[in-house]
PyMOL Python script that loads the backbone (N, CA, C, O; Angstrom):
from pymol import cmd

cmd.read_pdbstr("""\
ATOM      1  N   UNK A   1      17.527 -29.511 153.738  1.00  0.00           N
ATOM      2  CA  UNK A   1      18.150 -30.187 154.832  1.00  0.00           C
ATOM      3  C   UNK A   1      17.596 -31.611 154.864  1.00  0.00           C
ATOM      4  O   UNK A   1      16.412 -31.944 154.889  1.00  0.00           O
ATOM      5  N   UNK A   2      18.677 -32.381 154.858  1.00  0.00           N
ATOM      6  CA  UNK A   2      18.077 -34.228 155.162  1.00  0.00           C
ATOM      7  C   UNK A   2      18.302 -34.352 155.640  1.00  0.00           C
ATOM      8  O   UNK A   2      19.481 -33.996 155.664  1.00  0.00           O
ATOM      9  N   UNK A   3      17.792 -35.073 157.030  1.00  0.00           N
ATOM     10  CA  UNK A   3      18.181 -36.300 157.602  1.00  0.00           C
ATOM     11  C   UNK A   3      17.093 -37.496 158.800  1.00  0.00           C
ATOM     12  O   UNK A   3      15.895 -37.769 158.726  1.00  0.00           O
ATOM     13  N   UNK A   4      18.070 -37.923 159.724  1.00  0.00           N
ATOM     14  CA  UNK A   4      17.523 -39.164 159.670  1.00  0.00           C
ATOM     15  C   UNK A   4      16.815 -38.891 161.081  1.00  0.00           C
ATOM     16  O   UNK A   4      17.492 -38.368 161.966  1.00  0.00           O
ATOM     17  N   UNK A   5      15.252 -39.281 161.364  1.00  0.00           N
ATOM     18  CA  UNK A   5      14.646 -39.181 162.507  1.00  0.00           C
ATOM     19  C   UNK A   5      14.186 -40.295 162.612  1.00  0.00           C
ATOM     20  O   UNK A   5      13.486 -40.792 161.730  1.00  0.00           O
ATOM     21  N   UNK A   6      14.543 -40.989 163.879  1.00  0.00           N
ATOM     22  CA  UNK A   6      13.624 -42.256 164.059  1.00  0.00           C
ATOM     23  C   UNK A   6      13.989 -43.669 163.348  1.00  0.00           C
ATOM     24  O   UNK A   6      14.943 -44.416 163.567  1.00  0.00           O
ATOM     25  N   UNK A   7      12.804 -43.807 162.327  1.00  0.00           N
ATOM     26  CA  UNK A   7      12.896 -45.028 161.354  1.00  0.00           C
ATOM     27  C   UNK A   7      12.457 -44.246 160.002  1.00  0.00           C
ATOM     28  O   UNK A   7      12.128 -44.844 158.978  1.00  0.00           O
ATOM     29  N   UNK A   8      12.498 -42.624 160.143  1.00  0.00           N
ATOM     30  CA  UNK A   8      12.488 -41.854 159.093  1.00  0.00           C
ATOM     31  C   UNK A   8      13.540 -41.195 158.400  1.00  0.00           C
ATOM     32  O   UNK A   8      14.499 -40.843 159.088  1.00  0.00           O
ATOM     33  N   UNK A   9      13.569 -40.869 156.742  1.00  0.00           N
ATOM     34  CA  UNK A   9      14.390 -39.721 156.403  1.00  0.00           C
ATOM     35  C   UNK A   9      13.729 -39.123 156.200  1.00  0.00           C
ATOM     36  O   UNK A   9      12.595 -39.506 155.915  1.00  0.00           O
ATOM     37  N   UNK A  10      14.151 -37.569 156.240  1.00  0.00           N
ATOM     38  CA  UNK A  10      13.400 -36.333 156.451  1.00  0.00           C
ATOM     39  C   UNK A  10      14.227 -35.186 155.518  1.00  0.00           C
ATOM     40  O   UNK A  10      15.326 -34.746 155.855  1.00  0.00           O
ATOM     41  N   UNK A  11      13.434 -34.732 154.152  1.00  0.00           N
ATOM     42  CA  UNK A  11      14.040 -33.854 153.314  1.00  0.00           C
ATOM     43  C   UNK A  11      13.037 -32.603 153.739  1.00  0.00           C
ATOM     44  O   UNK A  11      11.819 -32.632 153.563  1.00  0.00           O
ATOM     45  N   UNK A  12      13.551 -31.824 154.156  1.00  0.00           N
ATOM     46  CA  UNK A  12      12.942 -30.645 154.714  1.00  0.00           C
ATOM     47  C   UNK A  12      13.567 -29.554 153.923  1.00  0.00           C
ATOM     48  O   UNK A  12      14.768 -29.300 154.017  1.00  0.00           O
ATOM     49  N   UNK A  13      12.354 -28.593 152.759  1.00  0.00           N
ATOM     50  CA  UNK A  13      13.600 -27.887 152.140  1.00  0.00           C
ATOM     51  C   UNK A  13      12.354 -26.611 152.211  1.00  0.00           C
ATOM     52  O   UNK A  13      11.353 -26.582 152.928  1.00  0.00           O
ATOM     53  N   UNK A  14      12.876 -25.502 151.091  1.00  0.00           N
ATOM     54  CA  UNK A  14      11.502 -24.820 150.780  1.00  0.00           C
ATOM     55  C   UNK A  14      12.034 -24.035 149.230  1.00  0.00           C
ATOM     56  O   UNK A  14      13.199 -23.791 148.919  1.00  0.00           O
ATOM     57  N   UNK A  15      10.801 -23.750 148.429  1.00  0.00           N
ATOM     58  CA  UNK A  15      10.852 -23.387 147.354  1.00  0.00           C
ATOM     59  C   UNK A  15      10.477 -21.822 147.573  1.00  0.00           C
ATOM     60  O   UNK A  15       9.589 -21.368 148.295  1.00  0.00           O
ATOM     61  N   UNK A  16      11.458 -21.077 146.698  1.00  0.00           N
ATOM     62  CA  UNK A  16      11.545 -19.185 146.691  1.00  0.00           C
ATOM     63  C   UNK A  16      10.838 -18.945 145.811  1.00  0.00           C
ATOM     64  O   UNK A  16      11.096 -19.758 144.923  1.00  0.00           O
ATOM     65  N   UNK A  17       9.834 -18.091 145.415  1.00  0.00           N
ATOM     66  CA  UNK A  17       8.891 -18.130 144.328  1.00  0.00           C
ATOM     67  C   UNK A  17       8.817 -16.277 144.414  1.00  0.00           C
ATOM     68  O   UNK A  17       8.053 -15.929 145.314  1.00  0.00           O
ATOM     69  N   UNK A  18       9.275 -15.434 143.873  1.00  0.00           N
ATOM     70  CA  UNK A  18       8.742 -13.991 143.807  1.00  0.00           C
ATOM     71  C   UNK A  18       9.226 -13.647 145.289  1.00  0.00           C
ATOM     72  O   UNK A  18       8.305 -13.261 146.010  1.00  0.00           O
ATOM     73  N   UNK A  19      10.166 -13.692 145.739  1.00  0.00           N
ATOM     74  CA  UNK A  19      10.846 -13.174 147.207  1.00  0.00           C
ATOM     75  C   UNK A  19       9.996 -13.811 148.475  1.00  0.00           C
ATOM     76  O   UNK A  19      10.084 -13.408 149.635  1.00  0.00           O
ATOM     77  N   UNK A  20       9.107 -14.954 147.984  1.00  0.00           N
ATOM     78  CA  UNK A  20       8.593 -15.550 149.311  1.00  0.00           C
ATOM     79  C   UNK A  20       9.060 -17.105 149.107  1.00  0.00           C
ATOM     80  O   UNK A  20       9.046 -17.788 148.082  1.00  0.00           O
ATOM     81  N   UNK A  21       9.561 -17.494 150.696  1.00  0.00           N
ATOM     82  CA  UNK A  21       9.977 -18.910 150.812  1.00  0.00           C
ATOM     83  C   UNK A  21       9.243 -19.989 151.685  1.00  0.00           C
ATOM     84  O   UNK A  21       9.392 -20.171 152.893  1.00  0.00           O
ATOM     85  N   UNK A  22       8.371 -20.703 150.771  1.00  0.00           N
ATOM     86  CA  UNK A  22       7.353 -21.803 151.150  1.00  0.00           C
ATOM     87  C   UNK A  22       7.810 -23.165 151.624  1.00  0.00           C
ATOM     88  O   UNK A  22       8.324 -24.027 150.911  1.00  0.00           O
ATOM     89  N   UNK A  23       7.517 -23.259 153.110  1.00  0.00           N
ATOM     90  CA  UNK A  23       8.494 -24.251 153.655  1.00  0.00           C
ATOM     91  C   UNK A  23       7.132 -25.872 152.789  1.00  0.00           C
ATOM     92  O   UNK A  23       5.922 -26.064 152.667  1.00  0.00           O
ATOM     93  N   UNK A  24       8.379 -26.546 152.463  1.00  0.00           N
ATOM     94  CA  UNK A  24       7.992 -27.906 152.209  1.00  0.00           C
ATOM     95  C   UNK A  24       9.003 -29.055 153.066  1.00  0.00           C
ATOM     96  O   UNK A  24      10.165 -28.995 153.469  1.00  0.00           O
ATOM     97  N   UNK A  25       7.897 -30.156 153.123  1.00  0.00           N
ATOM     98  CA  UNK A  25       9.140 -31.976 153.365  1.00  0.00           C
ATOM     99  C   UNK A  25       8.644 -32.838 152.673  1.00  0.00           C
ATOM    100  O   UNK A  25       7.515 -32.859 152.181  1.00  0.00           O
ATOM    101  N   UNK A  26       9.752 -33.848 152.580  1.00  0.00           N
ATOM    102  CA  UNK A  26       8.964 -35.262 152.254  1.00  0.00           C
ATOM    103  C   UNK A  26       9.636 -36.555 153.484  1.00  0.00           C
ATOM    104  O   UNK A  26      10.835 -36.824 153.558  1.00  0.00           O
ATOM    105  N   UNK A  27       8.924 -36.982 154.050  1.00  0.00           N
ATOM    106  CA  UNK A  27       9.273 -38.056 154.827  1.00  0.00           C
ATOM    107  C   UNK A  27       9.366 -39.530 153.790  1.00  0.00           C
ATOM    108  O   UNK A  27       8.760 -39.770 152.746  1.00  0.00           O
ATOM    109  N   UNK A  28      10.281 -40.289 154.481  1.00  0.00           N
ATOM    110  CA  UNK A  28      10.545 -41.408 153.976  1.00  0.00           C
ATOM    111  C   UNK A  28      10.833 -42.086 155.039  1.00  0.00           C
ATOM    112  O   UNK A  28      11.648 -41.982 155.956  1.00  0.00           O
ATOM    113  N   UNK A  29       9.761 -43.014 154.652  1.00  0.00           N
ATOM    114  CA  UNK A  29       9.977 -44.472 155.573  1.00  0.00           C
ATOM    115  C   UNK A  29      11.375 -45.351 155.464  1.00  0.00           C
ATOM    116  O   UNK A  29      11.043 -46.181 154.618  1.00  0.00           O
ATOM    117  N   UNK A  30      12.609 -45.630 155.786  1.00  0.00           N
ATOM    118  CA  UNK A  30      13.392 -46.598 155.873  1.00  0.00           C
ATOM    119  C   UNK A  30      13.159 -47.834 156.610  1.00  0.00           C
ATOM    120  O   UNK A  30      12.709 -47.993 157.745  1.00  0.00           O
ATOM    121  N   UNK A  31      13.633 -48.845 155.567  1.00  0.00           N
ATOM    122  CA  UNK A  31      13.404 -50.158 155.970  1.00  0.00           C
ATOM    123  C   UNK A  31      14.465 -50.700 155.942  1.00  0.00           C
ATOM    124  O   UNK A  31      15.355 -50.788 155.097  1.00  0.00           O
ATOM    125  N   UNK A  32      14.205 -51.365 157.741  1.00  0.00           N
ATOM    126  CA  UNK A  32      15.374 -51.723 158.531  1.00  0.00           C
ATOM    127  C   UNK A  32      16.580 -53.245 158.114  1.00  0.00           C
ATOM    128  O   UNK A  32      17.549 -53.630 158.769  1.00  0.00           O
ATOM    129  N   UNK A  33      15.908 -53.910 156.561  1.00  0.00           N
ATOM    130  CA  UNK A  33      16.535 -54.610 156.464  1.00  0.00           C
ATOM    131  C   UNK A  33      17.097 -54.153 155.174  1.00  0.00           C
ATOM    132  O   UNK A  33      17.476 -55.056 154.429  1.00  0.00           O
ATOM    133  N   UNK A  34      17.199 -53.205 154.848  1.00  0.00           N
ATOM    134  CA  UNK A  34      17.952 -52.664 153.576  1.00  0.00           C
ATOM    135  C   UNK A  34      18.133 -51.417 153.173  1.00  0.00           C
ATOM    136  O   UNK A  34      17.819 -50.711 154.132  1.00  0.00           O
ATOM    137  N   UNK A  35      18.434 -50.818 152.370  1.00  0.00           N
ATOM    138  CA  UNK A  35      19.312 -49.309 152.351  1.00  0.00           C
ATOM    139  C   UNK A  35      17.811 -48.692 151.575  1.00  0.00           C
ATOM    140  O   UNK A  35      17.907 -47.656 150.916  1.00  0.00           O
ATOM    141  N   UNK A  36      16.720 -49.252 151.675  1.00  0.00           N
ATOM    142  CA  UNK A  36      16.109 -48.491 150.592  1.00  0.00           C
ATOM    143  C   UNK A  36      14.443 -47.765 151.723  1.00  0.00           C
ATOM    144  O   UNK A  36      13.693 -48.043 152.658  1.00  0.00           O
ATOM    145  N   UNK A  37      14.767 -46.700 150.656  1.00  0.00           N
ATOM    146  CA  UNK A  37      13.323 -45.775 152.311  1.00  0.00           C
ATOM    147  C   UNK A  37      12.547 -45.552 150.523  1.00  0.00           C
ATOM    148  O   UNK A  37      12.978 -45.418 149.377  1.00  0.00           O
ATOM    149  N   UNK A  38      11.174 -45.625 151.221  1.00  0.00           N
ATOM    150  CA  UNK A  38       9.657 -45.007 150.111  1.00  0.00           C
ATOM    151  C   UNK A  38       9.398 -43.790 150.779  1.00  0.00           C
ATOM    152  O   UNK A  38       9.729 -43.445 151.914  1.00  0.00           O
ATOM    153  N   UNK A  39       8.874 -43.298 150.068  1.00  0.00           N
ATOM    154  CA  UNK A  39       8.214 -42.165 150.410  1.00  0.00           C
ATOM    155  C   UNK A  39       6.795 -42.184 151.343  1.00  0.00           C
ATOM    156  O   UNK A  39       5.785 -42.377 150.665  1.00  0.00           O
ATOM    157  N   UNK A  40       6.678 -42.095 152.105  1.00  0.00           N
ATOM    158  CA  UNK A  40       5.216 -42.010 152.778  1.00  0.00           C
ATOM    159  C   UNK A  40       4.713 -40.748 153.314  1.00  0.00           C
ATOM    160  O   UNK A  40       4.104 -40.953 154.364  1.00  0.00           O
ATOM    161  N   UNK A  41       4.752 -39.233 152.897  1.00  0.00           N
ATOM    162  CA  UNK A  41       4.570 -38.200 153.551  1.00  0.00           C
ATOM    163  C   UNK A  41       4.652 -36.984 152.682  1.00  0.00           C
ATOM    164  O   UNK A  41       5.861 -36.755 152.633  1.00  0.00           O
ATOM    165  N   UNK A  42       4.171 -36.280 152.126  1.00  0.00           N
ATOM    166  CA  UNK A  42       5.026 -34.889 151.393  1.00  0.00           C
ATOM    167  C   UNK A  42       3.796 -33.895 151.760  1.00  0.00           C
ATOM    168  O   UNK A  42       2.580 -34.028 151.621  1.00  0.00           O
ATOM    169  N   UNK A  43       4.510 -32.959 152.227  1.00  0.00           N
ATOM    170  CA  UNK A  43       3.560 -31.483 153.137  1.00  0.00           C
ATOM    171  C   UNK A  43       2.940 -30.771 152.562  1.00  0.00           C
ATOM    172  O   UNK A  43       2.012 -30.117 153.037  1.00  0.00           O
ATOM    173  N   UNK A  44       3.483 -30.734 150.924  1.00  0.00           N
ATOM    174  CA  UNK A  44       2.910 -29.472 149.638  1.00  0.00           C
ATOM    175  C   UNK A  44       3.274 -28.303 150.860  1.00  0.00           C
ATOM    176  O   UNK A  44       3.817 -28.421 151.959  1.00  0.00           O
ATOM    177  N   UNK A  45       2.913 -27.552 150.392  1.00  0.00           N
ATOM    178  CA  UNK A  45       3.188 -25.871 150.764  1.00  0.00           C
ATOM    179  C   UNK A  45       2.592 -25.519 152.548  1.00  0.00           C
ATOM    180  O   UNK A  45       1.476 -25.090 152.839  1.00  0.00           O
ATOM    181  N   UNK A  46       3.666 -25.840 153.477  1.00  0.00           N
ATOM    182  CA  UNK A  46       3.159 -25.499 154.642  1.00  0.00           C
ATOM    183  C   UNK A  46       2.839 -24.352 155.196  1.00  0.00           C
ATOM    184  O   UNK A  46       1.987 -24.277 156.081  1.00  0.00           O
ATOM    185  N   UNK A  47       3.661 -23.067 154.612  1.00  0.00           N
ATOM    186  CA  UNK A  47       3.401 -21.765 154.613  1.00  0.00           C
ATOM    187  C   UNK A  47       4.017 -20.799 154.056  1.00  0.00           C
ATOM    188  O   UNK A  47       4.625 -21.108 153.032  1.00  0.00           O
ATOM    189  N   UNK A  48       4.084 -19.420 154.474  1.00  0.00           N
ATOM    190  CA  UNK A  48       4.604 -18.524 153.351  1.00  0.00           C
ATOM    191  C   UNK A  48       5.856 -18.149 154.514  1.00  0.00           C
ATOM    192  O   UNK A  48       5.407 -17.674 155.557  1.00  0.00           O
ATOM    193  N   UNK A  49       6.803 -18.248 154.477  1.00  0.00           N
ATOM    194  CA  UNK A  49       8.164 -17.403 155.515  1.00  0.00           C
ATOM    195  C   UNK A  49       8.954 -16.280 154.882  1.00  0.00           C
ATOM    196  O   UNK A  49       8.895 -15.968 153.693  1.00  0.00           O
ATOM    197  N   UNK A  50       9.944 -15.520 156.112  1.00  0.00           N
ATOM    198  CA  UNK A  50      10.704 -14.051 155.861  1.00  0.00           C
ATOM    199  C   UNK A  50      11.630 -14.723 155.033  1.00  0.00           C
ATOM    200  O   UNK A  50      12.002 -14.047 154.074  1.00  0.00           O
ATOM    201  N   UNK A  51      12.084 -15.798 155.119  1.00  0.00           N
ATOM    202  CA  UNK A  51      13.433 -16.376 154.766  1.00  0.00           C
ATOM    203  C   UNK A  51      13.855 -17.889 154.915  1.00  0.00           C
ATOM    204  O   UNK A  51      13.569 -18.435 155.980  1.00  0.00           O
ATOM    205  N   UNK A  52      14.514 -18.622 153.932  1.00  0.00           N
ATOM    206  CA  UNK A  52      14.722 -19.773 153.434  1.00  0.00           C
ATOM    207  C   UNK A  52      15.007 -20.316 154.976  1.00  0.00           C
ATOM    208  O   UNK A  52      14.388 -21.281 155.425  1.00  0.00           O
ATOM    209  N   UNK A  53      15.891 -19.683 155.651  1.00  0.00           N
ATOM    210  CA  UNK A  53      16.210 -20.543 156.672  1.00  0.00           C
ATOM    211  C   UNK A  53      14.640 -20.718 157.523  1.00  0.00           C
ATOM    212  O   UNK A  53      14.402 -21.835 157.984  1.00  0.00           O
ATOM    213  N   UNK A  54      13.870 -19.899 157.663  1.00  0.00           N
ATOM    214  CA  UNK A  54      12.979 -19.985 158.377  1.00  0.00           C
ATOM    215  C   UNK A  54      11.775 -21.424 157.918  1.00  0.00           C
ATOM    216  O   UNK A  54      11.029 -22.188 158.530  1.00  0.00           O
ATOM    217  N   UNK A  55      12.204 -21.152 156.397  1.00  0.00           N
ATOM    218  CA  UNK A  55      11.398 -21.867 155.984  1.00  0.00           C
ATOM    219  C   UNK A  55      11.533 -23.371 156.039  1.00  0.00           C
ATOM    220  O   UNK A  55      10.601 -24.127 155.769  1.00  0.00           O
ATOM    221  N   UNK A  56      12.431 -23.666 156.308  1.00  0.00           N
ATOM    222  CA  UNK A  56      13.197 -24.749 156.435  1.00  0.00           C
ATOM    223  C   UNK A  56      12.818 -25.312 158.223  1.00  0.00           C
ATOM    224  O   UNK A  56      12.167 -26.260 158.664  1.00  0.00           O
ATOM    225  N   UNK A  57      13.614 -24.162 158.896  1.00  0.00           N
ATOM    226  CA  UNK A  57      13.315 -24.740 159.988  1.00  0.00           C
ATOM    227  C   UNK A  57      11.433 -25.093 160.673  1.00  0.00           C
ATOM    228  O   UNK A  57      11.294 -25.789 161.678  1.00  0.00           O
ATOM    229  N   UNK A  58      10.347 -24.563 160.024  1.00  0.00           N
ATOM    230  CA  UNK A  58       8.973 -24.676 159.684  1.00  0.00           C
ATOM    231  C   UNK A  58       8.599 -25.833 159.507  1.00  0.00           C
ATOM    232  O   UNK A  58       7.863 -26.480 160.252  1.00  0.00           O
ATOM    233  N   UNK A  59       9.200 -26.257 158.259  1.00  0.00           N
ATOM    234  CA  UNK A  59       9.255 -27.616 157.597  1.00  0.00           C
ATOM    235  C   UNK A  59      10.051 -28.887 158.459  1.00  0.00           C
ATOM    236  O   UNK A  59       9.655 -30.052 158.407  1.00  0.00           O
ATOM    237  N   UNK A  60      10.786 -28.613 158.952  1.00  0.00           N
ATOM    238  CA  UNK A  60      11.856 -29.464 159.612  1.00  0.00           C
ATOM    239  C   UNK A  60      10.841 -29.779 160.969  1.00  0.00           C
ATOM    240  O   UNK A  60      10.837 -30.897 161.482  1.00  0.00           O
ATOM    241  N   UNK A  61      10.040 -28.731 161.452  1.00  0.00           N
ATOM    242  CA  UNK A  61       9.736 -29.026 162.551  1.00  0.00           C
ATOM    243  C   UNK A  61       8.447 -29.629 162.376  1.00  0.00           C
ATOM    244  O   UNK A  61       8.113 -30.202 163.413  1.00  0.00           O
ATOM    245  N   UNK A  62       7.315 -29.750 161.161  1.00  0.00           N
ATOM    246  CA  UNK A  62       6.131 -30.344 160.855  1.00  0.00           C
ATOM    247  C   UNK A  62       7.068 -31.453 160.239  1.00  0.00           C
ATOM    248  O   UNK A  62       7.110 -32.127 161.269  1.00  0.00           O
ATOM    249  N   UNK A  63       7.630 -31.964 159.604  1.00  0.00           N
ATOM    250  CA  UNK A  63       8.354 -33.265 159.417  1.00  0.00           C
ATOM    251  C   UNK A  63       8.354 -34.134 161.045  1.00  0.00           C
ATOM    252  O   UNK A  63       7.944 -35.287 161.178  1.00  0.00           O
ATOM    253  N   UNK A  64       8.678 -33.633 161.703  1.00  0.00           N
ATOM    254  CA  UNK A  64       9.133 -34.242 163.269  1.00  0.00           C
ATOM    255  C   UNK A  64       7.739 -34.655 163.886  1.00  0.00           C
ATOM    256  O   UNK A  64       7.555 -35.753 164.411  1.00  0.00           O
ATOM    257  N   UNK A  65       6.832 -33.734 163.783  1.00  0.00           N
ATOM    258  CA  UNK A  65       5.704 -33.527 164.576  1.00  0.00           C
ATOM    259  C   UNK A  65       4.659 -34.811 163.536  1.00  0.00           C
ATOM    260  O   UNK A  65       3.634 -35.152 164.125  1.00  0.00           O
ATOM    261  N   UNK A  66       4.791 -35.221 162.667  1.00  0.00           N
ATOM    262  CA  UNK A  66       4.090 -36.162 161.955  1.00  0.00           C
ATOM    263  C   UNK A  66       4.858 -37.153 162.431  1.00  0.00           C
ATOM    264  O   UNK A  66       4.399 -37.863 163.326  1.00  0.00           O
ATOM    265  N   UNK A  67       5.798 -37.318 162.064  1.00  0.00           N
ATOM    266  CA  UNK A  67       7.033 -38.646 162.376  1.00  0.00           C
ATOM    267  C   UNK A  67       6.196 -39.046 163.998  1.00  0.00           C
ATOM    268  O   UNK A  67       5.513 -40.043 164.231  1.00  0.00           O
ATOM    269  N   UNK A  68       6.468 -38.121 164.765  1.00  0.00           N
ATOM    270  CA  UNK A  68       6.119 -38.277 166.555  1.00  0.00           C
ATOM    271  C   UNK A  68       4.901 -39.123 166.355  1.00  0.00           C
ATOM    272  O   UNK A  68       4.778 -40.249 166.838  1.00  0.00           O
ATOM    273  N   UNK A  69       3.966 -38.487 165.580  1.00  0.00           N
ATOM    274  CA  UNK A  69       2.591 -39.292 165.365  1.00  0.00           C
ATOM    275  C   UNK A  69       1.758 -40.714 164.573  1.00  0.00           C
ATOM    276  O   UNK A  69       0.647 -41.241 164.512  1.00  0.00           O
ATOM    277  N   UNK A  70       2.991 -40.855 164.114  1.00  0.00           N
ATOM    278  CA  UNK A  70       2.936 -41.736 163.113  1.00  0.00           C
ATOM    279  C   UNK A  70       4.138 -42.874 162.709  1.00  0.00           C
ATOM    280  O   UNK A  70       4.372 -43.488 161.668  1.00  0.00           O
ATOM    281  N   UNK A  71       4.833 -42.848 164.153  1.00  0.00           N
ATOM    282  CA  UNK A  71       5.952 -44.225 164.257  1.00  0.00           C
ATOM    283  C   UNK A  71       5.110 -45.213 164.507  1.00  0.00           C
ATOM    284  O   UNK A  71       4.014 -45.261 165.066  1.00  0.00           O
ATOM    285  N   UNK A  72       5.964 -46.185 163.881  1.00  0.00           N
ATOM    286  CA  UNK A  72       4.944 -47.718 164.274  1.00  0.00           C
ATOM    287  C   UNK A  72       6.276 -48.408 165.379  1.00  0.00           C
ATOM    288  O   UNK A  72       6.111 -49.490 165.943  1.00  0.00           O
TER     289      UNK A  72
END
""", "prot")
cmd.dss("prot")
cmd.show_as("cartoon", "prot")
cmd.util.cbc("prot")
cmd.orient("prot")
């Protein structure tokens, strides 16, 4: 799942490895005078979930909770 929080993009996904789904993100900074965002953030392996959607929404919600902490 991508999208846009703030002055962030937010790829919130998770990787299935042996029937378990490990929520991951990567935040990206966008800069407001051009189409181009860096990367400033990636979670590595936030935890182990029942299911992709879960894992996602995990990830989606530690994406937000950094963003909250870390707008300039």
């Amino acid at each position: 799942m991508e999208f846009e929080y703030e002055q962030f993009r937010i790829n919130a996904a998770c990787l299935e490895e042996g029937g378990h789904y490990y929520a991951r993100a990567k935040i990206f900074h966008r800069s407001s005078d051009d189409d181009n965002a860096r990367e400033v953030k990636w979670s590595g392996d936030i935890g182990d979930y029942r299911s992709d959607a879960d894992a996602v929404e995990a990830a989606r919600q530690w994406a937000v909770k950094w963003c909250d902490e870390h707008r300039t």
